[in-house]
C-alpha positions as CSV (number, residue, x, y, z in Angstrom):
1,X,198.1,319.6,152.5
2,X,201.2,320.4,150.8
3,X,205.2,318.9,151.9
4,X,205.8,322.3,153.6
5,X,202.4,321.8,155.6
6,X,203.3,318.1,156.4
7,X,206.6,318.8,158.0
8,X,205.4,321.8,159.7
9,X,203.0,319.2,161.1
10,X,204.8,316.7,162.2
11,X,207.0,319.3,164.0
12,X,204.0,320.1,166.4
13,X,203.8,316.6,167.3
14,X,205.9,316.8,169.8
15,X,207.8,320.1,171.5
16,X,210.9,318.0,170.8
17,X,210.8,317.6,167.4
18,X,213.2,320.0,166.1
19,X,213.0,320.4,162.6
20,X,211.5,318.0,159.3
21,X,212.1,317.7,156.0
22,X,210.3,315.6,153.0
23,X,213.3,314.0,151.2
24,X,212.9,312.9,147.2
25,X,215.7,310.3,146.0
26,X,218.2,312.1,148.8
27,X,217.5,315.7,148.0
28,X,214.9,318.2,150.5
29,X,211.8,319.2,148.7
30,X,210.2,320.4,151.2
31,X,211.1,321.3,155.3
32,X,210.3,323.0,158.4
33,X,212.6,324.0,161.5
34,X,211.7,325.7,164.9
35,X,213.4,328.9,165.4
36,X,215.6,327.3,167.9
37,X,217.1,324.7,165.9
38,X,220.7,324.9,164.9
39,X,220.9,323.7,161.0
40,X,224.6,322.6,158.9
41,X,226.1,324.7,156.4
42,X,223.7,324.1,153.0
43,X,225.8,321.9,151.7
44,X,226.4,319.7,154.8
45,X,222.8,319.6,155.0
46,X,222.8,318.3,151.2
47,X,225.7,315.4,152.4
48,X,223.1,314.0,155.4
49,X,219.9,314.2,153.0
50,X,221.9,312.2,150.4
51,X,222.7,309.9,153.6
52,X,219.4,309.4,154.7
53,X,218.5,308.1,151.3
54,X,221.5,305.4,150.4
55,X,220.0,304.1,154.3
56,X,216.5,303.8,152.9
57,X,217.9,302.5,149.5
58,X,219.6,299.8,151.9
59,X,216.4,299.0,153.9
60,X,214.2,299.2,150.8
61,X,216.7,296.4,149.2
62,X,215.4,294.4,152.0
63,X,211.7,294.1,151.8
64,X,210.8,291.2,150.0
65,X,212.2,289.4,153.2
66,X,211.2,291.6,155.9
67,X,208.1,293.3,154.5
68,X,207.3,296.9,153.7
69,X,209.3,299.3,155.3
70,X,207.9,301.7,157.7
71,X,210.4,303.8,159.6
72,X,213.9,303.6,160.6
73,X,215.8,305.4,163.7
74,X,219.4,307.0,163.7
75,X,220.2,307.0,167.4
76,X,223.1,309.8,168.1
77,X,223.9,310.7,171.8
78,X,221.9,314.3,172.1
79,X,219.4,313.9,169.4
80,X,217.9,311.3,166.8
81,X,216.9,311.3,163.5
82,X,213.9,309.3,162.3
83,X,212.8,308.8,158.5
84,X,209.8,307.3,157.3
85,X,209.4,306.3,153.9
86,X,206.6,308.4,151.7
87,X,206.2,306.4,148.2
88,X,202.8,305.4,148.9
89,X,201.8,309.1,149.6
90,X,204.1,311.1,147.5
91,X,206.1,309.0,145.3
92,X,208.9,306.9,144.5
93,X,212.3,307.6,146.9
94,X,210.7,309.9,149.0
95,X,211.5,310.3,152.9
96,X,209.9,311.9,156.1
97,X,212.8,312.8,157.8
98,X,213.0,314.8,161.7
99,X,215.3,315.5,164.1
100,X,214.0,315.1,168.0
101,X,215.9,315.5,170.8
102,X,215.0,313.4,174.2
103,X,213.0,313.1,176.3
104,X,210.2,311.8,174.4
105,X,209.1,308.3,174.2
106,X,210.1,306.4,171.0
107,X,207.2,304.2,170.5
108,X,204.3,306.3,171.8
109,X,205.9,309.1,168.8
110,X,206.2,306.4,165.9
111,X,203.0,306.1,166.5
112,X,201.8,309.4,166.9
113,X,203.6,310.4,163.5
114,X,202.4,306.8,161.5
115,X,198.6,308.4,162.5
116,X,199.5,311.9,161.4
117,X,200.5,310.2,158.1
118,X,197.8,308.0,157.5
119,X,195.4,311.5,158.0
120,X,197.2,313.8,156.3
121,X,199.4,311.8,153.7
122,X,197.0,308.8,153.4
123,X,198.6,305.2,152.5
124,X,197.4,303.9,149.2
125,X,195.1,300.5,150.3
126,X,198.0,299.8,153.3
127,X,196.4,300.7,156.5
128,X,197.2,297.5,158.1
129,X,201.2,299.1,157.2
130,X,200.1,301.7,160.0
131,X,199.6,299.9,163.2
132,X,202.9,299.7,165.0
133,X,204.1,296.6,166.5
């Protein structure tokens, strides 16, 4: 399965899912967005990838006390953006990214996409990382 596949993937999840992208150190390498999905001007769009990274970079800095990181949430008031973190899969610095917008139920699709991953964009001997909490 390529990046372009994955996102596309992840997208049919859930029919709230808006649009996905596979970010390497800040910068889209691959993405997917359903037809209704309003996207920023291309360099706006550059700005929040760039974002999404320096907020991994920040989690990241904190594993060795907190453990491996497996997803984080950006909660705005019409939609939210959650990234989970592909090094294992893809390499080093690279990010999951996708926009949904409610209702859905947060922990039933962290769960749903952790499971997508760990089929299609298999963990490297850390499984046990895949079971949510």
């Amino acid at each position: 399965m390529n990046n372009f596949e994955l996102c596309e993937g992840v997208c049919a999840l859930h029919e709230n899912i808006m649009g996905a992208a596979v970010l390497q150190q800040g910068v889209a390498i691959a993405g997917f967005s359903k037809p209704v999905t309003p996207l920023p001007n291309e360099e706006r769009l550059k700005a929040i990838f760039f974002q999404t990274e320096i907020i991994a970079a920040i989690h990241r800095s904190n594993q060795d006390f907190y453990g491996p990181l497996l997803f984080f949430t950006a909660h705005f008031e019409g939609s939210d953006v959650l990234a989970f973190p592909l090094e294992n899969q893809i390499g080093e610095k690279t990010i999951l990214a996708f926009k949904v917008s409610p209702p859905y139920n947060h922990n039933e699709l962290v769960a749903k996409v952790l499971d997508y991953l760990k089929k299609h964009a298999p963990y490297e001997g850390n499984d046990d990382l895949l079971n949510p909490r």
